[in-house]
N, C-alpha and C positions, 0 to 999 in steps of 0.2 A: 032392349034387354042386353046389361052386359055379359059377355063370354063364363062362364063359369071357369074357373081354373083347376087344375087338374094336379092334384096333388102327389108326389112320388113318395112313397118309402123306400129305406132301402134297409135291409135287413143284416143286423153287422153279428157275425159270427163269431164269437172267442174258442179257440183252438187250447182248450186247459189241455193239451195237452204239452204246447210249448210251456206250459208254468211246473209239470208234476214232478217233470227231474231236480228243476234246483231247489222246488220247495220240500221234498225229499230229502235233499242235502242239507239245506236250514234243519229241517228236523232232526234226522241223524247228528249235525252238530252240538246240537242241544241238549239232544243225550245223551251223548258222550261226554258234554264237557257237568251236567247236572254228575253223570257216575264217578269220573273223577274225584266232584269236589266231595261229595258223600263218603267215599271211599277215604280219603285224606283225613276227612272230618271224624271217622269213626275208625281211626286205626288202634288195633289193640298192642298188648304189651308183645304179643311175638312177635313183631318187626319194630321193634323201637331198641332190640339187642344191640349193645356198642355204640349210644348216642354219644353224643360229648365226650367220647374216648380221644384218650392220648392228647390231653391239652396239657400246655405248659403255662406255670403260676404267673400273671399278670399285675399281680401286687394289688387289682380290684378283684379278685373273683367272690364274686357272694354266691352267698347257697341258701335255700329253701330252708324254711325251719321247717323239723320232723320229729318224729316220735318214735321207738320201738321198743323191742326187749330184746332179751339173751335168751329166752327159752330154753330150750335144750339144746343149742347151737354147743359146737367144739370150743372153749374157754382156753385162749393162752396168756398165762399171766396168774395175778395173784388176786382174785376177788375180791378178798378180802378187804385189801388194800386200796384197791382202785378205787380212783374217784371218777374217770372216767375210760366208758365203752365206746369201742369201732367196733360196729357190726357190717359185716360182709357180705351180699346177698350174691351169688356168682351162677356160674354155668359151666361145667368141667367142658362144655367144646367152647367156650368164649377165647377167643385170643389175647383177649386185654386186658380179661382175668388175670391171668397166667404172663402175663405182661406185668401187670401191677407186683405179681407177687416175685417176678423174676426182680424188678429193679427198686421196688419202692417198704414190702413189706421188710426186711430185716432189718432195715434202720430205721423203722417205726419201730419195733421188737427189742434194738439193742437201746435207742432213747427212751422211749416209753414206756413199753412192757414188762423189762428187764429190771426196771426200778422199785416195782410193783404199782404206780404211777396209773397206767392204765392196764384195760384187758381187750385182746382182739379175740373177738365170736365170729366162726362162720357159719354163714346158715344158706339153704340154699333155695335156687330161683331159677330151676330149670326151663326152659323154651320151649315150647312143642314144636318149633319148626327145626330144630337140630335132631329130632327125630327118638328111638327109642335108645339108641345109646347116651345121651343124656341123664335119664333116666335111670337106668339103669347102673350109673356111676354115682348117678346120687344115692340108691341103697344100699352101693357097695362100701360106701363113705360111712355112714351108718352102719353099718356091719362093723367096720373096723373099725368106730370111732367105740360101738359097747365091748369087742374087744377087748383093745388095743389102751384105750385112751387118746387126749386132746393133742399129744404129740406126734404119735404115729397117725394119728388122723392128719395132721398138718402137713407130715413129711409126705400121706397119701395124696392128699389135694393136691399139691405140688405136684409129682408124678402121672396122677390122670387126665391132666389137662390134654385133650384133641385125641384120643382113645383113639384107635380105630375099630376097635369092637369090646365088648365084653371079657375075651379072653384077656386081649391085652389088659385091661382093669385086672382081671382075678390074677394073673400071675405078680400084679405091681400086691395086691392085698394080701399074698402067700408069699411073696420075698419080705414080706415087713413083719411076718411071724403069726398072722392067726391062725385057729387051729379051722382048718381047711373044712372038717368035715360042721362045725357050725356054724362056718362062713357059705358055706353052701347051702345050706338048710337056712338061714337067715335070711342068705340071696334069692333064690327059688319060691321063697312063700313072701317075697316083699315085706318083710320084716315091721320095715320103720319106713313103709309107705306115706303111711300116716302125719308121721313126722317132716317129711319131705313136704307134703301139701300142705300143712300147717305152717311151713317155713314160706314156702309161695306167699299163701294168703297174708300173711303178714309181712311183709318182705312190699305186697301191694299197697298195703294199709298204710306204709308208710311212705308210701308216693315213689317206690322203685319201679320205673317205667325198661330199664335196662340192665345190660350187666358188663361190668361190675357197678353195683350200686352199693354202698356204705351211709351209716345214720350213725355220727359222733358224735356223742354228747355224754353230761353227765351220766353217773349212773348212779339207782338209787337200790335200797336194800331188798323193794321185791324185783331187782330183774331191768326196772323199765329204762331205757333208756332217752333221755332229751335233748335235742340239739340241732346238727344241720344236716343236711342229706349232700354227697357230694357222688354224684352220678358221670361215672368215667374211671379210667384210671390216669386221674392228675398225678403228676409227681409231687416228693415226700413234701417238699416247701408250701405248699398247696393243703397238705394234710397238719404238717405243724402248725400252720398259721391258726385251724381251727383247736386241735386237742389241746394249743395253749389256752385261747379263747378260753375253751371248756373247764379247764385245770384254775384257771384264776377265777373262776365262780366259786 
């Protein structure tokens, strides 16, 4: 009879505990870089303020075709006459607003507006992440623009740009002549609220993802405006190149 043979096992342990720390860290990487890309993926219009600002004309620069109106925005210029609208969608705390207007708007105004040629409309596109003084300078614009008119409303925007608070706005709206006690009452019961949100919503509509954002184009007898969206504040060569575009239509 042969030996029987005697078989061993040997019983092999796994230690998950040398595996839990780094696969822990795998995990956590994951989602972390998953929230990231979500986050990037669905960024809305309050942190897209001041994209594309302050570029200089390239001699290629194309722009987006877009659409809007004049609404009830501030009208400088001769309607009448105009064959073509620059509408303005801005942020009294934007710097590049206030940029555009300091170097680029008055020699749009003195070639184009002045001729009766075109009309510049502003209209407005407040941020909520610039907080309630934003706000609150956009229904002070409003206030003085039913006033005052499109002029002192102009010379207001200019002035309110980067407030530091509300008073500073109402003493720029009382040195420009309104009568204080229905600027007050105007400001306090948010007046032309309405108008305000209604300038956002369209201001969206025509793909203003920042500020300053501008939609040049034709204009026709109700209001609408056709043409290109140019998102920044390019200088004037950048702006010519288009309103002529527009103007030989």
């Amino acid at each position: 009879m042969k030996d029987s043979k005697k078989i061993e096992t040997k019983e092999v342990v796994i230690n998950l505990d040398t595996f839990a720390i780094p696969l822990a860290i795998v995990i956590a990487g994951v989602i972390i870089a998953l929230g990231i890309f979500f986050a990037n993926r669905n960024k809305t219009t309050s942190d897209a303020t001041n994209t594309n600002t302050d570029n200089t004309a390239t001699g290629t620069d194309t722009f987006a075709a877009a659409t809007t109106s004049v609404g009830t925005g501030a009208v400088l210029g001769n309607r009448d006459t105009a064959k073509v609208a620059i509408v303005m969608y801005s942020d009294y705390q934007c710097p590049y607003c206030q940029k555009f207007e300091e170097e680029t708007l008055s020699e749009i105004r003195t070639n184009y507006v002045d001729s009766g040629d075109v009309i510049f409309v502003f209209r407005n596109f407040p941020l909520d992440f610039h907080g309630d003084i934003t706000y609150q300078s956009a229904y002070a614009g409003e206030c003085v623009l039913d006033q005052l008119g499109a002029e002192k409303f102009a010379e207001f925007h200019s002035q309110a740009y980067l407030a530091a608070d509300i008073a500073a706005v109402n003493t720029i709206a009382k040195n420009l002549g309104v009568n204080e006690s229905e600027y007050n009452t105007c400001l306090s019961t948010q007046e032309f609220k309405s108008r305000v949100d209604a300038d956002f919503a369209v201001g969206q509509d025509a793909g203003v993802s920042g500020t300053p954002g501008f939609v040049v184009g034709t204009l026709d007898a109700d209001g609408n405006v056709t043409g290109k969206l140019i998102e920044g504040a390019y200088p004037y060569d950048s702006f010519k190149t288009v309103i002529d575009e527009m103007l030989a239509k």
